[in-house]
C-alpha positions in Angstrom: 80.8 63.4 47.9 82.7 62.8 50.9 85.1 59.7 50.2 84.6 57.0 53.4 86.7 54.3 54.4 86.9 51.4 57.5 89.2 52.9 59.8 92.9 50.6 60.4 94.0 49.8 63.9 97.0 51.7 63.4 95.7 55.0 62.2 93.5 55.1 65.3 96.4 53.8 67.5 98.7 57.0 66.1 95.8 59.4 67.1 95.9 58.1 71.0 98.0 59.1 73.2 97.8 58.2 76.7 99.1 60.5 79.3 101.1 59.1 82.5 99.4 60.4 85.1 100.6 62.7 87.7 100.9 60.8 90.8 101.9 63.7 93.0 98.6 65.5 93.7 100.3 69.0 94.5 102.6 68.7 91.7 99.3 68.0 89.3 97.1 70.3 91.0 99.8 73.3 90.4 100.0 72.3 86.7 96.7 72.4 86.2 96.9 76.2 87.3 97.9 78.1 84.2 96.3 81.8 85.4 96.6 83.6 89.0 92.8 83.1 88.7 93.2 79.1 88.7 95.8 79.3 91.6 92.8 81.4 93.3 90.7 78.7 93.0 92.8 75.7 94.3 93.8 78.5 97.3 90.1 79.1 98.3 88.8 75.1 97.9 92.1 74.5 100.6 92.4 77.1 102.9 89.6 77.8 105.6 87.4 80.6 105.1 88.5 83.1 107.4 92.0 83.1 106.5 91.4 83.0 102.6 88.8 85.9 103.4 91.5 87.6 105.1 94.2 87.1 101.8 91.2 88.0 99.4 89.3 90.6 100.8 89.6 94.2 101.2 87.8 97.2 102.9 84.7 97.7 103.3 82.5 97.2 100.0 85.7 96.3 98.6 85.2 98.6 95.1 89.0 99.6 96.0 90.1 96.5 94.6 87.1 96.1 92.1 88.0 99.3 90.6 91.8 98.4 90.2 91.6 95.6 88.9 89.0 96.8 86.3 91.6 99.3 85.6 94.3 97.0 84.1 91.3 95.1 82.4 90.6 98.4 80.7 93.4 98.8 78.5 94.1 98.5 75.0 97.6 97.3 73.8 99.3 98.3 70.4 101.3 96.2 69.1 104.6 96.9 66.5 104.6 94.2 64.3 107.5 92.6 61.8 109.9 92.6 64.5 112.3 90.0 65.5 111.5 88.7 69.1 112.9 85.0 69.7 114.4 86.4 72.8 112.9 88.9 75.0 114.8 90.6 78.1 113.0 91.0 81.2 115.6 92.3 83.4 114.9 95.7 85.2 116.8 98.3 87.3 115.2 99.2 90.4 116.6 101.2 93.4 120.1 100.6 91.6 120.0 97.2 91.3 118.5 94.7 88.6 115.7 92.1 89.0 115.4 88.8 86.9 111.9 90.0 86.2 109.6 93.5 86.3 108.1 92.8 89.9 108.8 91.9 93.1 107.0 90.3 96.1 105.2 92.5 98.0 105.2 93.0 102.1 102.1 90.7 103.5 101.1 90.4 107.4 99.8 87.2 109.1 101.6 85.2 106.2 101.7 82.1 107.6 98.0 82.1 108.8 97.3 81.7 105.4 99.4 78.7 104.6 103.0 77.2 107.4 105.6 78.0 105.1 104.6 81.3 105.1 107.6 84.3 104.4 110.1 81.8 104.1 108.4 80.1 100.4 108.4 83.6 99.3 111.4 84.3 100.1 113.2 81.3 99.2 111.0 81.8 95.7 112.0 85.0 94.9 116.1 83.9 95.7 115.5 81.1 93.0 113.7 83.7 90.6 116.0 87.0 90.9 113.6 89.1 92.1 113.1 91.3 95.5 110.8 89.8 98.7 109.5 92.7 101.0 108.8 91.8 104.7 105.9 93.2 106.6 106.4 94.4 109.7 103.1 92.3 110.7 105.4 89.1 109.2 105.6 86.2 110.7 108.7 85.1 110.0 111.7 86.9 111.7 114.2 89.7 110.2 117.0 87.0 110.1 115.0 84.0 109.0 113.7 85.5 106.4 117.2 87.0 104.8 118.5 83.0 105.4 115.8 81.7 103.0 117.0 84.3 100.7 121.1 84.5 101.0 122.9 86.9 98.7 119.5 88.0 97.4 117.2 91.4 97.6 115.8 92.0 100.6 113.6 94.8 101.4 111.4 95.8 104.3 108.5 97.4 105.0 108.0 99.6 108.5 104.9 100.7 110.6 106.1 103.3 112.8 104.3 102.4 116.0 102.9 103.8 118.7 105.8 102.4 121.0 108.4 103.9 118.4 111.3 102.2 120.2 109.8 99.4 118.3 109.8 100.7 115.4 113.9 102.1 115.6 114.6 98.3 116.6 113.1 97.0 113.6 114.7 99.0 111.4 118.4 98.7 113.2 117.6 94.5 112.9 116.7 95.0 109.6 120.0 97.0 108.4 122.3 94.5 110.5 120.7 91.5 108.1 121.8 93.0 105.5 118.3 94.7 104.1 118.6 97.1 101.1 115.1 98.8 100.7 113.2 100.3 103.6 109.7 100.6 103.0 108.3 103.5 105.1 104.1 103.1 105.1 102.2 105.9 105.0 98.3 104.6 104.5 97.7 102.8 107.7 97.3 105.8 110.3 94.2 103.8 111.9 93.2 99.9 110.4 90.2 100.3 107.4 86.9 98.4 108.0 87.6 94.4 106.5 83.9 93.4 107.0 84.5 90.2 105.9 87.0 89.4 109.0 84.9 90.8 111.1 81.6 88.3 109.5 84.1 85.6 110.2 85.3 86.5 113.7 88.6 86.0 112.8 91.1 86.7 115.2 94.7 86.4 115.5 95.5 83.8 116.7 92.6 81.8 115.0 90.3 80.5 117.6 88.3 77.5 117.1 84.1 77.3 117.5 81.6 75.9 115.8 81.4 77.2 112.5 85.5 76.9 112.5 85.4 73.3 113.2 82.2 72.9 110.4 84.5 75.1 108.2 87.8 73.0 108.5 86.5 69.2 107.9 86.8 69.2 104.5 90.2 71.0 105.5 92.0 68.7 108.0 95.7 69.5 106.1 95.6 73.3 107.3 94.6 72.8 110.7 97.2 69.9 110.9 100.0 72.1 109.4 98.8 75.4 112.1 98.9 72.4 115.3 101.8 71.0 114.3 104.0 73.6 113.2 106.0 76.5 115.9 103.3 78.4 117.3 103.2 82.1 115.2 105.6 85.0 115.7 105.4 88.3 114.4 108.4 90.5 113.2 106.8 93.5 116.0 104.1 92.4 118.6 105.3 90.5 121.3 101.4 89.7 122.5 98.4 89.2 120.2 94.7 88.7 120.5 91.7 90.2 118.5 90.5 90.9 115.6 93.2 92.5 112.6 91.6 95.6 112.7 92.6 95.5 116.9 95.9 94.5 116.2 96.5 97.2 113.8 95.0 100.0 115.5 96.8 98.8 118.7 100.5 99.2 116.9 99.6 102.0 114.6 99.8 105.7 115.1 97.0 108.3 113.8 99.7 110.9 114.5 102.5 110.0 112.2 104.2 113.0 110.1 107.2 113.9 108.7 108.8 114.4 111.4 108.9 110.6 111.9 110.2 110.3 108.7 113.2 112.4 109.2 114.3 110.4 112.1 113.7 107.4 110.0 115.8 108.5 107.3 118.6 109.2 109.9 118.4 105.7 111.1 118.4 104.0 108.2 121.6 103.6 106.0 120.1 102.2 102.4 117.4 103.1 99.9 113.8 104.6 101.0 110.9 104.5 99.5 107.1 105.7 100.8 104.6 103.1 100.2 101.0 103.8 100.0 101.4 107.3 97.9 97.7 108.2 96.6 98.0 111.8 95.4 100.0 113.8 92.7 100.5 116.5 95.5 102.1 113.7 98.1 104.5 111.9 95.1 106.1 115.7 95.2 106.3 116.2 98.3 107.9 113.4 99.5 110.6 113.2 96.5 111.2 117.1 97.9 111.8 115.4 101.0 115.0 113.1 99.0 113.5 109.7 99.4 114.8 106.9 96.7 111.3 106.3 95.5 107.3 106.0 95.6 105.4 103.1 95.9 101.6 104.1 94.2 99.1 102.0 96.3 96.4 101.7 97.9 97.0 98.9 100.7 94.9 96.4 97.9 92.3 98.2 98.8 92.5 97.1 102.6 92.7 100.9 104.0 90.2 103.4 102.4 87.7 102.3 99.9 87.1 104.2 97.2 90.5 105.0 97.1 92.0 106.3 93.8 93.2 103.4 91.4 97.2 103.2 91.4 97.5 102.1 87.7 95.6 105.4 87.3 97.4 107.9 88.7 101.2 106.2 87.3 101.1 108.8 83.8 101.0 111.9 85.7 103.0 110.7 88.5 105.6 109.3 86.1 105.5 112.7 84.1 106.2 114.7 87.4 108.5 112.7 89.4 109.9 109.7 87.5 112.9 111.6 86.6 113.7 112.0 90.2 113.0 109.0 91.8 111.5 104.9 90.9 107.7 104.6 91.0 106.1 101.6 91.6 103.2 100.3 91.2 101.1 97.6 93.4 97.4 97.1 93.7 95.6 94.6 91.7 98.1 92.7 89.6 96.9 89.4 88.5 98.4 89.2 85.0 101.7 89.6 83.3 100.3 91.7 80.7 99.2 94.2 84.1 102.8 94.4 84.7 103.6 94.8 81.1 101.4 98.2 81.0 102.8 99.4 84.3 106.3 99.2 82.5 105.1 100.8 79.4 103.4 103.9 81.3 106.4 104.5 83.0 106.9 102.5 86.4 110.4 101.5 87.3 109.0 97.9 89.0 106.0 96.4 90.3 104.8 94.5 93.4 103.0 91.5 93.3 100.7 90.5 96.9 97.5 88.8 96.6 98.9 86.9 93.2 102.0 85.6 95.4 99.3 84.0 98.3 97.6 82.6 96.0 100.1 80.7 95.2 101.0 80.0 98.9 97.3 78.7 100.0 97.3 76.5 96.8 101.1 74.7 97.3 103.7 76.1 99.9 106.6 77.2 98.4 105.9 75.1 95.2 102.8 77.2 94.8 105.0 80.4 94.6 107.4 79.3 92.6 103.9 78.7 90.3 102.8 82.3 90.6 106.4 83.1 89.5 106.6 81.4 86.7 102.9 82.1 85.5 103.6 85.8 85.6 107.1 85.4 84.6 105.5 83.5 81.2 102.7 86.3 80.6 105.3 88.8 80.4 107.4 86.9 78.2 104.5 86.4 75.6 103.3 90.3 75.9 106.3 91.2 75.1 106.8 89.4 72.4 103.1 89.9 71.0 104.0 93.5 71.8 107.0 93.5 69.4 109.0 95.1 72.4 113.0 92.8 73.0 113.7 95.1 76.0 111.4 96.7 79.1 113.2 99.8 78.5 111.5 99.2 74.6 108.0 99.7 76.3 106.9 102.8 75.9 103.2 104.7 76.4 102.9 104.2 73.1 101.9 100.6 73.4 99.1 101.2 75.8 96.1 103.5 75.8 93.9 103.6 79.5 90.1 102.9 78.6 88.3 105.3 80.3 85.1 104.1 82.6 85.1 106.4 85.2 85.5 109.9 84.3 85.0 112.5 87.2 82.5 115.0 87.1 84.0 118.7 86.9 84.4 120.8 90.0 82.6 123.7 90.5 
């Protein structure tokens, strides 16, 4: 029999606890975020639907995406157990240089579109956090601006060679002056892939207002407020705008890029170079035959070509043929610590972090990244640790095994 007695005041007293509420609603509303998912959330219930659409969506059917993020959900981890890890290291080495954590922020166009603060709270988040903040050419936040939110820190850029390649040359002659260390060179974009979703939305750059707009931002008056109120956009390479993405893009970018343009890119620039957008085995060698600093495996988020082959697929091989030679890195649905965990294990150098960071942005500002920092930064810690590994440099292949889902077909 179960022994009953009357309840005292004070043994109910010790079991409440009141919590002081949070009076600062962005503060408390960041808080509650405790997965990239939540910040997701809070970003889509504040930002108006044609610019969140924009952040979230991809080409076409958007499997792309689908498919890579699948691929870091289809892992198993294997843990070493019995091992001391109180304190875990997550500094890494990347294009000579260390980070304060495995990833950095990765380039994004339109920026502040999606929230006023735009380049300069990533940038100004990724000063406070150690880690590296990529500008887009399609920024909009200038060259200088951007390396005065983030003084003494790692600044890297990434470059659309243009039709008008006196553009281009500028760019990355602005960029080397500020004191840039990385030059991203883009390799995926030779015409703009089919974002259906921006194109169901009619959005445009700059954002033009009809009916369904002004329907869609009532329950939104802070964004609109912050885009009236704030200087009017400028981007790091057009000097006019007007259309859809997809217009601006194919305006700016050039179907007849080679590597020819490389070459005189190479000769312009003075640091580090790395190809973003590598999709192939065949392309990783060629272009570390060609003496670049790195590879960047990516497929735009799944913004260029769907169907595209999944980055986190292709890093083993990669890794086995080139990783000696130059850093590989990873981007292209990371929403997790642990993601970044396996892309260390299998052999990247570093990883880049896009969607997850504007996230962040659309739910808070600057506060907001500083969030998706320190939610990543927290995932890793605890992988880590579950993981049994002190060091990134402990995590090796051994600790991850790639689930397989989609298995080609032989070739005849």
């Amino acid at each position: 029999m179960v022994q009953r007695q009357f309840p005292k005041p004070t043994d109910i007293l010790e079991y409440l606890q009141v919590k002081r509420p949070q009076l600062d609603r962005k503060k408390a509303r960041l808080e509650s975020a405790l997965t990239i998912e939540d910040l997701r959330a809070i970003a889509k219930r504040r930002t108006p639907r044609a610019a969140f659409d924009y952040t979230d969506g991809s080409a076409e059917g958007e499997i792309s995406i689908a498919r890579a993020r699948q691929a870091f959900a289809d892992i198993e981890f294997h843990p070493q157990v019995l091992r001391d890890v109180e304190k875990v290291d997550t500094t890494a080495t990347v294009f000579g240089a260390t980070s304060a954590l495995p990833f950095g922020i990765a380039p994004t166009g339109f920026t502040r579109l999606m929230q006023t603060e735009g380049e300069t709270a990533g940038a100004g988040a990724a000063h406070a956090a150690g880690i590296p903040f990529t500008l887009s050419t399609l920024g909009t936040t200038t060259i200088e601006d951007v390396q005065a939110a983030n003084p003494g820190g790692r600044n890297w850029f990434q470059l659309y060679v243009m039709r008008q390649r006196e553009i281009s040359y500028g760019l990355v002659e602005r960029a080397a002056k500020a004191g840039y260390e990385t030059l991203f060179f883009t390799v995926d974009t030779p015409i703009a892939g089919a974002r259906l979703r921006d194109r169901r939305n009619g959005f445009s750059i700059p954002p033009q207002l009809s009916l369904g707009t002004i329907v869609d931002a009532l329950p939104r008056p802070w964004w609109w407020f912050d885009f009236l109120t704030t200087p009017k956009l400028e981007f790091a390479s057009l000097s006019s705008t007007g259309g859809t993405v997809a217009d601006l893009l194919d305006m700016a970018m050039d179907p007849t890029i080679n590597f020819d343009d490389l070459a005189v890119i190479r000769d312009l620039w003075p640091g580090k170079i790395a190809i973003k957008g590598v999709q192939s085995l065949g392309d990783a060698r060629r272009f570390v035959d060609a003496g670049v600093d790195g590879i960047v495996l990516s497929n735009h988020g799944g913004r260029q070509l769907d169907r595209a082959p999944v980055p986190f697929h292709l890093l083993p091989e990669v890794v086995r043929e080139v990783g000696g030679d130059v850093d590989v890195i990873v981007d292209t649905g990371i929403m997790n610590g642990a993601d970044i965990v396996a892309s260390i294990a299998l052999g990247a150098s570093f990883t880049l972090i896009g969607r997850a960071y504007l996230y962040g942005l659309m739910a808070g500002g600057r506060a907001g990244v500083d969030r998706t920092v320190a939610i990543l930064a927290e995932e890793i810690v605890r992988t880590m640790k579950l993981l049994g590994a002190h060091t990134l440099e402990e995590l090796t292949p051994a600790h991850v095994t790639q689930l397989e889902r989609l298995v080609p077909r032989p070739r005849s």
